[in-house]
FIVEXMI-857507 format. One record per residue (C-alpha): x negated, y negated, z negated; chain. Coordinates in nm, 2 decimals, always signed. Layout:
// FIVEXMI-857507
> x,y,z,chain
> X,Y,Z,A
...
//
This chain:
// FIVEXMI-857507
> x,y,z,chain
> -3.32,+12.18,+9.10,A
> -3.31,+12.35,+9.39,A
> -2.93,+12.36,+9.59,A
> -2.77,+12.72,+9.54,A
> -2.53,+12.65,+9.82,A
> -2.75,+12.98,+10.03,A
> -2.60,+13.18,+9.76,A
> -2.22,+13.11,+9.82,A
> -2.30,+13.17,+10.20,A
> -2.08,+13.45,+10.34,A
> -2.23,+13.79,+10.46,A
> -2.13,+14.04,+10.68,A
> -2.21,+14.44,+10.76,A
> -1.98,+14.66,+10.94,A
> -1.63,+14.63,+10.75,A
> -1.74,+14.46,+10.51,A
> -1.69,+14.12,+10.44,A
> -1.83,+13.92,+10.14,A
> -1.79,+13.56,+10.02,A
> -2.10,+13.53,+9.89,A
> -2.44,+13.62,+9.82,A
> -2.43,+13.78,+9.46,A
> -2.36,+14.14,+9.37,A
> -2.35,+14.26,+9.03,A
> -2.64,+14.54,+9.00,A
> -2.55,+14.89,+8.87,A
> -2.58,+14.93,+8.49,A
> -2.49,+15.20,+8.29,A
> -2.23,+15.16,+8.04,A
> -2.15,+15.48,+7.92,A
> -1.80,+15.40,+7.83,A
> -1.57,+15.66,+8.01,A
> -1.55,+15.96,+7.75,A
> -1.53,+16.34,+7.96,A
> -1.64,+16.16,+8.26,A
> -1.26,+15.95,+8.30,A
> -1.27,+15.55,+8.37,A
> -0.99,+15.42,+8.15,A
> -0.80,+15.06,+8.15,A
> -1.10,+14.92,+7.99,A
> -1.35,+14.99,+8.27,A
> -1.12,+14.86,+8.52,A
> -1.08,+14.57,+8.32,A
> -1.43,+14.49,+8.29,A
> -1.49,+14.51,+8.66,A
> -1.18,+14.30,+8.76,A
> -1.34,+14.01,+8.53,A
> -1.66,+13.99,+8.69,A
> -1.45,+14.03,+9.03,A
> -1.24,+13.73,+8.88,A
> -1.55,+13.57,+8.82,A
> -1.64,+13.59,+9.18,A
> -1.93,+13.79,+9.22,A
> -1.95,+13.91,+9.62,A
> -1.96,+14.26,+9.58,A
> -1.95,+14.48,+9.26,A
> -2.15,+14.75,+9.22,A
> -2.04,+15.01,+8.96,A
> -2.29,+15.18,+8.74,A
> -2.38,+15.53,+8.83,A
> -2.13,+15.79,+8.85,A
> -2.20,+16.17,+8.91,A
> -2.14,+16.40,+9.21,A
> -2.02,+16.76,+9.14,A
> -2.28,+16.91,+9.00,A
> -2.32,+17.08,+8.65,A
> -2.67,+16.87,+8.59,A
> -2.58,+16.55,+8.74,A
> -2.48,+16.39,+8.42,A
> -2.71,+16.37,+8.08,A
> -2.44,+16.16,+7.90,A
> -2.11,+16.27,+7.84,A
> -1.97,+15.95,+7.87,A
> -2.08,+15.85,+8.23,A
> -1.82,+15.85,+8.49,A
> -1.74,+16.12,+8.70,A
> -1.70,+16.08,+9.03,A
> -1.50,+16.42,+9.10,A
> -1.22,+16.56,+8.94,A
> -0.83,+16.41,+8.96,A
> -0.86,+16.23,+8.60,A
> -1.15,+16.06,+8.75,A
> -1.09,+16.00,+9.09,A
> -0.79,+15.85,+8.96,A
> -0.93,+15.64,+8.75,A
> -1.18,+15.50,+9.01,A
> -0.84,+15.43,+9.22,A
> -0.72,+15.22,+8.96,A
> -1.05,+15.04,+8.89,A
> -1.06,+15.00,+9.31,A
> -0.71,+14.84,+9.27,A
> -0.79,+14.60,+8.94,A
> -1.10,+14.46,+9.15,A
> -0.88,+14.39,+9.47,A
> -0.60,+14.26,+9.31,A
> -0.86,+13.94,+9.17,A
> -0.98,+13.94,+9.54,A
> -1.31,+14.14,+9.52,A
> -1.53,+14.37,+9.67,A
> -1.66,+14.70,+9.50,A
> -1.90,+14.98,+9.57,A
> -1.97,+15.28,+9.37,A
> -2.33,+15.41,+9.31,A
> -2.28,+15.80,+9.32,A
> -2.56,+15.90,+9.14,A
> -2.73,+16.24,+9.01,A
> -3.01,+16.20,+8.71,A
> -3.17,+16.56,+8.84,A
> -3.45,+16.60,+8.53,A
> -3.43,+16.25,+8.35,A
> -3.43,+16.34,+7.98,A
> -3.15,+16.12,+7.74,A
> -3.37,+16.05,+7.45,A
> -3.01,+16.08,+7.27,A
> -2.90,+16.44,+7.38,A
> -3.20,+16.66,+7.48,A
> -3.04,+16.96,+7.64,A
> -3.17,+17.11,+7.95,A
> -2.96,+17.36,+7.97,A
> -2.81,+17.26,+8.37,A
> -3.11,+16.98,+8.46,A
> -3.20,+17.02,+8.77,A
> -3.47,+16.92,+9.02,A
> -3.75,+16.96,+9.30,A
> -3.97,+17.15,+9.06,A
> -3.84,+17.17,+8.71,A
> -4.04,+16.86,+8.56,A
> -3.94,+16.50,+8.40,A
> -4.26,+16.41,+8.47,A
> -4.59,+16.59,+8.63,A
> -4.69,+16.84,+8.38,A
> -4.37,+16.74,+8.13,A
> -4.14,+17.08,+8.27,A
> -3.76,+16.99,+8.19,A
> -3.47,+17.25,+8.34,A
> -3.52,+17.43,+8.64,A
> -3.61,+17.42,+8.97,A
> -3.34,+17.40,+9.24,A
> -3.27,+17.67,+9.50,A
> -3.24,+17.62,+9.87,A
> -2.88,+17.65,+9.81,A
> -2.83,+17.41,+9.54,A
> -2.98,+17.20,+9.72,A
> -2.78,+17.21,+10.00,A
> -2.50,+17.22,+9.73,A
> -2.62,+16.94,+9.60,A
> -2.58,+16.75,+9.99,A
> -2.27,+16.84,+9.99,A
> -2.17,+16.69,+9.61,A
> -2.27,+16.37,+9.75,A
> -2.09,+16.38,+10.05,A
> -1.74,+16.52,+9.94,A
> -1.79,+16.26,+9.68,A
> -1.88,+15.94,+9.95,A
> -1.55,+16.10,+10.14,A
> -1.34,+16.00,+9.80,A
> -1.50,+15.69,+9.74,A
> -1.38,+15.59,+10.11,A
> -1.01,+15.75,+10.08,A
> -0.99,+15.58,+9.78,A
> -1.07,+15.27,+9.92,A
> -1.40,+15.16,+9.80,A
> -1.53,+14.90,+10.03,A
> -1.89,+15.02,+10.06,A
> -2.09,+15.30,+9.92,A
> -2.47,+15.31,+9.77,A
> -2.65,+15.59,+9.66,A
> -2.89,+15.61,+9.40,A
> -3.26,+15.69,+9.49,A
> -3.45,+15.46,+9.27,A
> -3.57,+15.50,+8.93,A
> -3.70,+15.85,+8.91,A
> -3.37,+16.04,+8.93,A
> -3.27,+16.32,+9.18,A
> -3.33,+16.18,+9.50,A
> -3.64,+15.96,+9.40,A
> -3.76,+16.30,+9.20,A
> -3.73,+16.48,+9.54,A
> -3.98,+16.19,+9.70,A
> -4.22,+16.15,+9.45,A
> -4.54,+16.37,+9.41,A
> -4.49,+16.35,+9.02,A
> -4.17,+16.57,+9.03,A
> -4.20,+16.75,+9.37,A
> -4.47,+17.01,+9.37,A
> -4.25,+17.19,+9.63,A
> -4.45,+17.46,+9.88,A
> -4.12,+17.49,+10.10,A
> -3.99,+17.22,+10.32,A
> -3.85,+17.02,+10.04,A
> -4.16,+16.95,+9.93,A
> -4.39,+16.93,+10.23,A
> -4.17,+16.64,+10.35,A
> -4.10,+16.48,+10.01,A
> -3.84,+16.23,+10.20,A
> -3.60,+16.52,+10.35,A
> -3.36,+16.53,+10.09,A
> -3.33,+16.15,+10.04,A
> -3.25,+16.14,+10.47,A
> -3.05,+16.48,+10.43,A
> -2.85,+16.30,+10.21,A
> -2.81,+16.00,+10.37,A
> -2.69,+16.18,+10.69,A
> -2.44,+16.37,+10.50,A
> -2.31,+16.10,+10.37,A
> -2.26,+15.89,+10.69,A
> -2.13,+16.17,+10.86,A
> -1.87,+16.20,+10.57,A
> -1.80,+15.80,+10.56,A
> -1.81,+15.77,+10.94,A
> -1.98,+15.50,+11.14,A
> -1.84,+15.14,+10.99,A
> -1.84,+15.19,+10.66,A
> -2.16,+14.99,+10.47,A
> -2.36,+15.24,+10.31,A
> -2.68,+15.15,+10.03,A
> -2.94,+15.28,+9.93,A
> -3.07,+15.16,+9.64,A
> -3.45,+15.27,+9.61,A
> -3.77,+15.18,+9.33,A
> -4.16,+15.24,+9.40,A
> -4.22,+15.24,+9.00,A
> -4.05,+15.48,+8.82,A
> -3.87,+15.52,+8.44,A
> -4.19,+15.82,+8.38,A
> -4.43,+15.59,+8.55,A
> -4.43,+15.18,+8.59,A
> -4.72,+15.16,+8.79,A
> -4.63,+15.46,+9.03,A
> -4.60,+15.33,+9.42,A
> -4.41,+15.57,+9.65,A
> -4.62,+15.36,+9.97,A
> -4.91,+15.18,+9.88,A
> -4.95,+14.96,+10.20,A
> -4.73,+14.83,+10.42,A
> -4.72,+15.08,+10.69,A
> -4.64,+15.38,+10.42,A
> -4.31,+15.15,+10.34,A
> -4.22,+15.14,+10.69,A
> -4.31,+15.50,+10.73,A
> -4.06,+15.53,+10.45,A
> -3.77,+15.35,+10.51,A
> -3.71,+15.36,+10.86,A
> -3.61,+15.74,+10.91,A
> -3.41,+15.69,+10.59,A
> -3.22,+15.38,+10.87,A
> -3.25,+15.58,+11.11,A
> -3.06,+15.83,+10.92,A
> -2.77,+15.57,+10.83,A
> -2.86,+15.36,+10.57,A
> -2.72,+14.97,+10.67,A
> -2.89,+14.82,+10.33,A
> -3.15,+14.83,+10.12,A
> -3.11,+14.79,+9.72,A
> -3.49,+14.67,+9.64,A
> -3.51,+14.74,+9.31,A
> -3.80,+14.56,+9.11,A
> -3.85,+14.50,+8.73,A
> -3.94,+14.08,+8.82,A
> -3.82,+13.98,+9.13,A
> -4.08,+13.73,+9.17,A
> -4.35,+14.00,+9.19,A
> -4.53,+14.06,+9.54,A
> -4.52,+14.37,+9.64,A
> -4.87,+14.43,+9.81,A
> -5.18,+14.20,+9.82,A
> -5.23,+13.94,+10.03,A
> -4.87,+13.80,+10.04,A
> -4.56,+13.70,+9.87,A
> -4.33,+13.89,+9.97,A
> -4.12,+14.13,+9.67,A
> -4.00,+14.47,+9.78,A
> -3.73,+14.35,+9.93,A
> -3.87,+14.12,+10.17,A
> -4.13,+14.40,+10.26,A
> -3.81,+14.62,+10.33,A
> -3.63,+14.37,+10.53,A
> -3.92,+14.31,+10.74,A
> -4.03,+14.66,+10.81,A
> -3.68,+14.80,+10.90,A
> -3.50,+14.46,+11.03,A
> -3.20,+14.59,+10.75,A
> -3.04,+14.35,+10.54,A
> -3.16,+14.38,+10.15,A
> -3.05,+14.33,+9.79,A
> -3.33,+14.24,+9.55,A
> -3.31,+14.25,+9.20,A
> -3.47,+14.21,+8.89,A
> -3.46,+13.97,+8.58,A
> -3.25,+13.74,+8.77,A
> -3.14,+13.44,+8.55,A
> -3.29,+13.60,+8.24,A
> -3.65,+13.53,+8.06,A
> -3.73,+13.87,+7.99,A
> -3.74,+14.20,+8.20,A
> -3.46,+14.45,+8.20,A
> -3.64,+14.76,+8.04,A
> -3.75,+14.55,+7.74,A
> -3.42,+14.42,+7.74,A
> -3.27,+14.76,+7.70,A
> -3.52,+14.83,+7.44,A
> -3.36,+14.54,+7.27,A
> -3.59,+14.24,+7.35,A
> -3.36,+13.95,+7.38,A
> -3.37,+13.76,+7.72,A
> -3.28,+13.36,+7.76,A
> -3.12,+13.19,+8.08,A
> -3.39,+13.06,+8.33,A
> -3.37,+12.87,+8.63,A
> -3.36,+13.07,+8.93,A
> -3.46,+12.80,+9.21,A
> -3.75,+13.04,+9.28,A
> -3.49,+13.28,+9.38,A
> -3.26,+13.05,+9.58,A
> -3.59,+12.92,+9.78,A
> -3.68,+13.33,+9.89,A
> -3.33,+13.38,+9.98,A
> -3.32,+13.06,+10.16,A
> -3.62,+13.19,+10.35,A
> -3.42,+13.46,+10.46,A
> -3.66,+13.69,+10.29,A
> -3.37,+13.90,+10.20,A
> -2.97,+13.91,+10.20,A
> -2.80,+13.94,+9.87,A
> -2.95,+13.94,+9.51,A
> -2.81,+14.14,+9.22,A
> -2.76,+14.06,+8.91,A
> -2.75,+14.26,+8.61,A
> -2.76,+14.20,+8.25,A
> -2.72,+13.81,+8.30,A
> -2.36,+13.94,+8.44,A
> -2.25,+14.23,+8.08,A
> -2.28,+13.88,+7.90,A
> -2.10,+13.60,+8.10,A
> -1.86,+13.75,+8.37,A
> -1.81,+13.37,+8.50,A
> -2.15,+13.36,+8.56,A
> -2.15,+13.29,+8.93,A
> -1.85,+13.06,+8.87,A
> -2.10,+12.86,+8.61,A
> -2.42,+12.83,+8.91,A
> -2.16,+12.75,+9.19,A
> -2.08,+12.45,+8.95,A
> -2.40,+12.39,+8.84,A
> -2.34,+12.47,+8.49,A
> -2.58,+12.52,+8.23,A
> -2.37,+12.73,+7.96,A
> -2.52,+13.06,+8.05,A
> -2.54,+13.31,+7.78,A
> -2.81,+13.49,+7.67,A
> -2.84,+13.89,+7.62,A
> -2.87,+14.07,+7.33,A
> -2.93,+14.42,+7.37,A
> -2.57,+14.41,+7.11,A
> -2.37,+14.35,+7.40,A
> -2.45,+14.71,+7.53,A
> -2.22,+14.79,+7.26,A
> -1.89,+14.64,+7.41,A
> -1.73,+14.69,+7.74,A
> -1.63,+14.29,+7.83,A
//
């Protein structure tokens, strides 16, 4: 077995200070009914902060916009019932001596399988998928409306004193939707440079957060309409990718893959990650099936998933191939769960897609 002491290894960016190496990924939860975090999210995030994972990640929360939410019971991250109770979550996780991010998110034209109305889905073109229309397509000035949602809401996060920030871009929602060719059919600007928005935001936000707070980006090449979609095929396109969007203020990069273990382009090992980090010199998450036998969309779908060794992982982050590594459904299950591989432990527990059911 390989030593995890790399992951206990402090890090470092801007004002941010973390004990360690592991960060609990973003999941929805869908537990905060009309958009308001109650006791029991806090409660939840202060265990896994107890538990002493580096930096917590929240699961997504929506800027203020009508269509950035296709569950009613996703957080908000506007409104004084909300802000409020992200303050109160911020507070919990401190008070057990974490760290904690949100992800301010928007879903653009994602469809919920569970509550099909399009009625305020926005996006580049109006389409889930390329020729799958869903909503409309947004105007010049929601989109610059839209800039501005993500900023006020970064400004809260900060005044409210989150310790970091991330945004989400992966996974074919707004921003990713905006940089893929699947969901942007765009003539104007917006579409002709399918990475403007993505930067636009980016520089909003920074200029919002100011210069020393960390902010993430958390960014996918396949995509929940399409696996096998790549947004840069080689390694160039990647750099071409990523380094205006550093450039533009982004201090990390959330890496996310299905399999972690998976290279990212022929002819080497390296996961997306390590391909980031090497193309932009930025620090980066990865993630993906950390800990767990099974992949995370199968897990959703209600595969079951047992614990694994993860001395693969501990050798690439060794290797400095990347910074931190998140982990995600290995952490709904077993808050202690960092606690358990600092001790070298073996009592992991395994996921059942019945723990999506209850907020522990």
């Amino acid at each position: 077995m390989a030593s995890t002491d790399i992951l206990f290894q402090p890090f470092h960016s801007k004002n941010l200070d973390l004990a360690n190496r592991i960060v609990m990924a973003p999941m929805t939860r869908s537990f905060s009914p009309g958009g308001v975090p109650g006791a029991n999210v806090a409660d939840y995030y202060a265990r896994r902060a107890e538990g002493q994972v580096g930096l917590i990640i929240t699961e997504g929360t929506v800027v203020n916009r009508a269509g950035a939410a296709n569950d009613p019971s996703v957080p908000h991250f506007h409104g004084e019932a909300a802000l409020e109770g992200w303050a109160r979550v911020v507070e919990a996780v401190h008070a057990k001596g974490g760290k904690i991010a949100p992800q301010l998110w928007h879903v653009g034209a994602a469809i919920n399988p569970a509550r099909r109305d399009e009625t305020h889905a926005e996006s580049p073109s109006g389409l889930f998928k390329d020729g799958r229309p869903w909503g409309h397509e947004m105007s010049v000035a929601d989109i610059d409306a839209t800039i501005a949602a993500f900023a006020q809401a970064a400004a809260d996060a900060k005044r409210i004193g989150f310790d970091a920030i991330e945004l989400h871009g992966a996974h074919g929602y707004l921003i990713d939707q905006f940089q893929w060719q699947g969901t942007n059919h765009r003539p104007d600007v917006w579409g002709t440079d399918r990475s403007r928005f993505a930067r636009e935001v980016v520089a909003a936000v920074r200029a919002a957060i100011g210069p020393d707070t960390p902010l993430i980006l958390r960014l996918s090449q396949w995509k929940q309409q399409d696996y096998e979609t790549k947004l840069a095929a080689t390694p160039q396109a990647l750099a071409d990718w990523l380094n205006p969007l550093a450039e533009a203020g982004v201090d990390i990069f959330h890496c996310s893959q299905r399999r972690f273990w998976e290279p990212e382009f022929e002819g080497s090992n390296l996961n997306f990650a390590g391909w980031a980090k090497k193309q932009t010199g930025k620090p980066t998450i990865t993630v993906g099936s950390v800990g767990l036998s099974g992949e995370f969309i199968a897990g959703f779908g209600g595969e079951a998933s047992e614990p694994t060794s993860i001395d693969g992982l501990v050798d690439r982050l060794a290797a400095d191939e990347f910074d931190l590594v998140a982990v995600g459904r290995a952490l709904i299950v077993d808050p202690d769960w960092a606690v358990k591989v600092r001790e070298g432990r073996h009592d992991f527990a395994p996921f059942q897609r019945e723990a999506l059911g209850t907020l522990y």
